[in-house]
N, C-alpha and C positions, 0 to 999 in steps of 0.2 A: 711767336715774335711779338716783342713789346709795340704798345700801343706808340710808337717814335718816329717822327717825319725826320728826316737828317737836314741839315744845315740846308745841302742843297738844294735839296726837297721844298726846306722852308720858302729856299729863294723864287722858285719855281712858282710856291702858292703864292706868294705876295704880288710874283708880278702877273700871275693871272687875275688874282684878285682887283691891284692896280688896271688892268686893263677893262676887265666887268664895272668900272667906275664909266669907263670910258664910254661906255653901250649903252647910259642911262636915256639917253635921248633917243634913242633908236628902240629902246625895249617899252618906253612909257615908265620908266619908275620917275621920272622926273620931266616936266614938263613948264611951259612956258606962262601957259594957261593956270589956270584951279584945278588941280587932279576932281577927277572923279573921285566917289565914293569906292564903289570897288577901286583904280589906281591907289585910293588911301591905304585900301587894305590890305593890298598887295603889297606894300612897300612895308606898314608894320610887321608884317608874316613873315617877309624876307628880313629885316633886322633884327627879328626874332632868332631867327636860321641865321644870321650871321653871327649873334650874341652868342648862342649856344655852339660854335664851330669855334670861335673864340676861347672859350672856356673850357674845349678841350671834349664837347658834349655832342659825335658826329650822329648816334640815335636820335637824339634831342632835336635838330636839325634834320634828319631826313624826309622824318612825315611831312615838316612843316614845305619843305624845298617838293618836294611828292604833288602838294596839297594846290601848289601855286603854278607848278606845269600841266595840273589837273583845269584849271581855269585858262591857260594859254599854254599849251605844249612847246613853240617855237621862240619862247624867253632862252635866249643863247647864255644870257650872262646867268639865269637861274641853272638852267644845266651844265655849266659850266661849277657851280657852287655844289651841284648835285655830285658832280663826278669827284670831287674833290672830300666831300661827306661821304661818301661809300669809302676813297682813299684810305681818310683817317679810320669808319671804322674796319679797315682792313677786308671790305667785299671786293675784292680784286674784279672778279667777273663783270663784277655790276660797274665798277666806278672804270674797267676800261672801257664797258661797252657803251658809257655816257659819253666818255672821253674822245670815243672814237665819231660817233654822233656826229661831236659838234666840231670835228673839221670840216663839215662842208657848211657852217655857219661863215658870216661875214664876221673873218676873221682877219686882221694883221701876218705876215710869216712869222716873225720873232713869238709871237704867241701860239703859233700852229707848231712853230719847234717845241717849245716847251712841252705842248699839248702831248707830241710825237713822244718828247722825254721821259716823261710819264707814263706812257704806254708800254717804256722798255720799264721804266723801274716795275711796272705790274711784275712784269713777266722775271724780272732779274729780282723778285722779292727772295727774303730767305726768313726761313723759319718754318712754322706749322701754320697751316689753316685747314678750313673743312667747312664743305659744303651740304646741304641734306634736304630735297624733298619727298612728301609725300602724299600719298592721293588715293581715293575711293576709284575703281574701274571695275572691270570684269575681265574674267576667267574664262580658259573652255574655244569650242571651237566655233570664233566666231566667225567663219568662212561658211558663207551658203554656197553650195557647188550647184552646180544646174543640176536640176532633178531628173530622172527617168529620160536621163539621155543612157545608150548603151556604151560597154567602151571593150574592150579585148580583154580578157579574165586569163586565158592560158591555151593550150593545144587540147584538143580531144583523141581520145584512143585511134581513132584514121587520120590524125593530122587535120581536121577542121578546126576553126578558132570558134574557142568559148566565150558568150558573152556574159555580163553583167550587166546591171544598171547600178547608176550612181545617183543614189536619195539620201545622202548625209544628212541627216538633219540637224540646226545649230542648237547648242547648249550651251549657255552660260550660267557663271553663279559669283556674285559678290565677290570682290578681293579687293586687297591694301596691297597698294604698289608702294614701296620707299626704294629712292635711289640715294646716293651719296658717293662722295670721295672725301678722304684724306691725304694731305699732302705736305712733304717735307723737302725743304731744298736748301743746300748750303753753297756758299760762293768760295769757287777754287782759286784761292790768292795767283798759286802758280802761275796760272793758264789764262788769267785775265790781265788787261792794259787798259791804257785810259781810253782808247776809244771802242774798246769790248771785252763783254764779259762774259765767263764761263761759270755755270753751274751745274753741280751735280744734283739728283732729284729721286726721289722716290712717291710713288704714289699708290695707294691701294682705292682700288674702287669698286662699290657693289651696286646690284639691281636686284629687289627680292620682290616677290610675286609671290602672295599668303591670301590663302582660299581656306574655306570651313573642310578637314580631312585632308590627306593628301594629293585628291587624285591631282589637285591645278597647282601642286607647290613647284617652284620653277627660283633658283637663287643661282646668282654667278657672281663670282671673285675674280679678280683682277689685280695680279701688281706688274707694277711700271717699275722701271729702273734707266738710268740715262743719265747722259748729258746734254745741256740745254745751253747754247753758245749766243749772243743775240749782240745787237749793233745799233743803232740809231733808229735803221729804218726796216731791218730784219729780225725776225726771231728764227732759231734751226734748234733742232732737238731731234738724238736717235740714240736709242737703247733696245732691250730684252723688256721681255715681257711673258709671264706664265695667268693662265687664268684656269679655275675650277667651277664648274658647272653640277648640278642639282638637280633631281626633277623626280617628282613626286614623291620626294626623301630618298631617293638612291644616286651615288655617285655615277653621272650620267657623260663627264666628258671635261678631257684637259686639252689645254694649248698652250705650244712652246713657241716662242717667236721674235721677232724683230721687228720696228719699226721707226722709219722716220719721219716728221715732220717739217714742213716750214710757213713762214710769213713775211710778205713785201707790203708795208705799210706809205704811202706817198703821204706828203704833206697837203691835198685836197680831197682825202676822207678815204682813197681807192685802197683795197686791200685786196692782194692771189695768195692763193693758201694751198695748199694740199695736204697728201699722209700718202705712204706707202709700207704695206705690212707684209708680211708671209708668217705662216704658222705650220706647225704639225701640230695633225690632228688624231687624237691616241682616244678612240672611245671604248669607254668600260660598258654602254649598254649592247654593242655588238661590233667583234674585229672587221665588221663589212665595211662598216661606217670610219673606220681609219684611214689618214688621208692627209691632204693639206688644204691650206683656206690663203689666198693670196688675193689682196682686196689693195684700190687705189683710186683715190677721188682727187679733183681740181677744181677752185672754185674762186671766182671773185665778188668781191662783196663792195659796195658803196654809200657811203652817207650821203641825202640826201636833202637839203634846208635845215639843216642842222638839227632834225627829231628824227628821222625817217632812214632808213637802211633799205635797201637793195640786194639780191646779189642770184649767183645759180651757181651749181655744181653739176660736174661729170663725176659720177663713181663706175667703177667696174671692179666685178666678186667673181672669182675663179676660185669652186670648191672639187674638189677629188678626193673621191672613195676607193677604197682598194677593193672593196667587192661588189658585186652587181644582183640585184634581188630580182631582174626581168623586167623589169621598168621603165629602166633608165635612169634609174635615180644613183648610180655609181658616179654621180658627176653631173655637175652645170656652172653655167657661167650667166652673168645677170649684166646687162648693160642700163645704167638709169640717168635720166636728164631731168635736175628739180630747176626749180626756179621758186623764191621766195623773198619775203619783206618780214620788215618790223618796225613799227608809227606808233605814236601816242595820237589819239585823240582828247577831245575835251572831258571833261568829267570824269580823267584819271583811268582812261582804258587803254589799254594797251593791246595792240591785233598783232598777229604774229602768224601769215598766213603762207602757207606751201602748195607748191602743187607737184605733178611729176610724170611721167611716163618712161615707162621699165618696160625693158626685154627680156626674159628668160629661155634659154635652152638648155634641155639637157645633152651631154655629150655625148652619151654611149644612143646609138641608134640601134632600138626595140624592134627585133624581126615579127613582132605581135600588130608592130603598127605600121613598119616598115620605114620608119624615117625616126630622128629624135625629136623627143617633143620638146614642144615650143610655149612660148603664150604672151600678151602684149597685154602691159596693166595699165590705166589711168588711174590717178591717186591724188588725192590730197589730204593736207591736216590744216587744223584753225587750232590755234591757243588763243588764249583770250584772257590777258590776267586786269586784275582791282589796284595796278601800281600806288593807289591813292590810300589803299587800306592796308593799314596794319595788326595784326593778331598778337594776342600776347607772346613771347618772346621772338619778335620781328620779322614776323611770316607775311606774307599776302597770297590771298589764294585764286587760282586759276581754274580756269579750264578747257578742258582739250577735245576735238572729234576728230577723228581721223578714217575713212573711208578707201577702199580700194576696189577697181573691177577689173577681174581678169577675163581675156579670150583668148581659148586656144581650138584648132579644130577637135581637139578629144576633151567630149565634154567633162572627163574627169579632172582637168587641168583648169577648168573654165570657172570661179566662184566670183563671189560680192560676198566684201566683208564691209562692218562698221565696229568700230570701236571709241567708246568714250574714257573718261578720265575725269574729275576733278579731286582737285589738292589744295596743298601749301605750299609756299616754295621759301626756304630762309635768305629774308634781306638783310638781315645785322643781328 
């Protein structure tokens, strides 16, 4: 899709822009008094960033617009400049996620609609884009299981139960994670009117996991197909969906499926969202493993002072197996509660923190253990990106830990994992 704002579009910017005029007394670009030194400097940074959005130059402008919420995060009329800089250079993700931010800014309605306008044209874009990060983690099995607890192995020749013990030990080894999607979507003249729009979409999306040999190689594919219907204040989207799976270079497992989507956006920053999927599950590494995967989450999210987001999510995973190995693992179902944010602070950091607690059981109950097993996790993750630093071709890099502890009465179900990450993630 060409680098082109539409007429309307245009209308859109000017009068958001006209209104960031308005906020100068309220954000400190303009003052009654002698600005400060820094006030001076802010203001030439920002006319900089205006000059180059001007000229049609939204890279040019983003560091600088980056650099100046890096010294004061809660400048409304700079993040408003910001979302509009990612607009032009067509980072959808990023310029709605500014957009969305700064409804819960002291904002006008006529300016909170626009804001909202905007957030449908994200989603009603057409054309190609693509998005790609990448990042240094590890491989392998990083789940410590409790050690030298015993757990039920099998029957013996008289019907006694055998036991084991479980001393997994963890192994890791270096790997390059890259994730990415592409995506293409065209608008169906037909099926759309002036106060909504239908489009059709296609998306491919991959996660690849590359380690030294193959034991830790792990790649999956994904394409989307759909329609995506949306309105002022909603977006809706449902289609078909197949993905191909990998693992340690052999064809490890496909999914056929469906799934729909939606979003209720209000004019004071609130957002409900959810997904619901089903699939067949057809595995090539054993007919046991064949089955289905029916997953569905709900969640709301909120802007808050216009830098800071909010929100939680309910998910629930119902998988089934068509065979049973004596374990239990023919099946389970996972119930989980996150809760999470995302804030800039000063000096251009950006926190991005989760937390959660999950329930797992399996459904087929093990005459070994005499019930199906269970287990209750607490979890969280931290991302932590440099929003203020830019890499050569307009990366900023991050980084991530993510932690989980499970209990279950059979210590074989029971471990503490940690896992790290750092990358790059492309801003324009």
């Amino acid at each position: 899709m060409a680098k082109v704002v539409t007429s309307k579009l245009k209308i859109g910017l000017v009068a958001i822009a006209v209104f960031c005029g308005a906020l100068t007394a309220a954000t400190g670009f303009a003052e009654a008094n002698t600005p400060s030194p820094s006030a001076l400097e802010i203001e030439r940074s920002f006319d900089t960033a205006m000059a180059a959005l001007d000229a049609g130059q939204p890279e040019a402008a983003i560091p600088i617009l980056q650099g100046i919420l890096a010294t004061d995060p809660k400048l409304i009329r700079v993040r408003l400049e910001l979302a509009r800089a990612y607009f032009m250079a067509q980072q959808w993700a990023r310029s709605r996620e500014e957009f969305f931010r700064v409804l819960s800014g002291d904002l006008p309605e006529p300016v909170r609609k626009t804001v909202l306008s905007f957030i449908r044209q994200i989603d009603a874009r057409r054309g190609f884009d693509w998005d790609l990060s990448i990042g240094l983690t590890t491989a392998g099995n990083n789940r410590n299981y409790d050690a030298e607890h015993p757990f039920p192995f099998g029957l013996g020749p008289d019907g006694e139960v055998i036991y084991v013990y479980s001393s997994r030990p963890v192994k890791q080894v270096p790997a390059l994670r890259a994730e990415g999607s592409a995506n293409f979507r065209y608008k169906l003249e037909a099926l759309s009117g002036p106060k909504s729009t239908v489009l059709g979409y296609a998306s491919l999306s991959a996660s690849i996991l590359e380690a030294e040999g193959r034991d830790y190689d792990d790649q999956l594919l994904r394409l989307r197909l759909g329609l995506r219907h949306l309105s002022q204040n909603t977006t809706l989207s449902f289609g078909p969906f197949v993905s191909g799976r990998r693992v340690r270079g052999e064809h490890y497992e496909d999914q056929y499926g469906l799934d729909a989507a939606f979003e209720r956006r209000g004019l004071m920053g609130g957002s409900v969202y959810g997904r619901l999927s089903y699939a067949h599950v057809d595995s090539q590494f054993s007919s046991s493993l064949d089955g289905s995967l029916a997953t569905a989450f709900v969640g709301f999210r909120r802007s808050v002072g216009g830098s800071t987001i909010v929100g939680g999510e309910l998910n629930y995973e119902r998988r089934r197996q068509d065979g049973l190995n004596g374990f239990g693992e023919g099946g389970y179902e996972t119930l989980q509660l996150s809760a999470y944010s995302s804030f800039d602070i000063r000096n251009g950091w950006t926190i991005e923190p989760r937390v959660f607690v999950k329930h797992r059981r399996f459904l087929e109950v093990n005459p070994l253990y005499g019930e199906a097993p269970s287990s209750v996790s607490l979890g969280g993750a931290l991302r932590v990106e440099k929003s203020d630093m830019f890499l050569p071709g307009g990366y900023t890099p991050y980084f991530m830990i993510d932690a989980e502890r499970a209990r279950s009465d059979i210590a074989a179900f029971s471990f503490r994992s940690v896992g790290v990450q750092i990358g790059v993630e492309r801003r324009f």
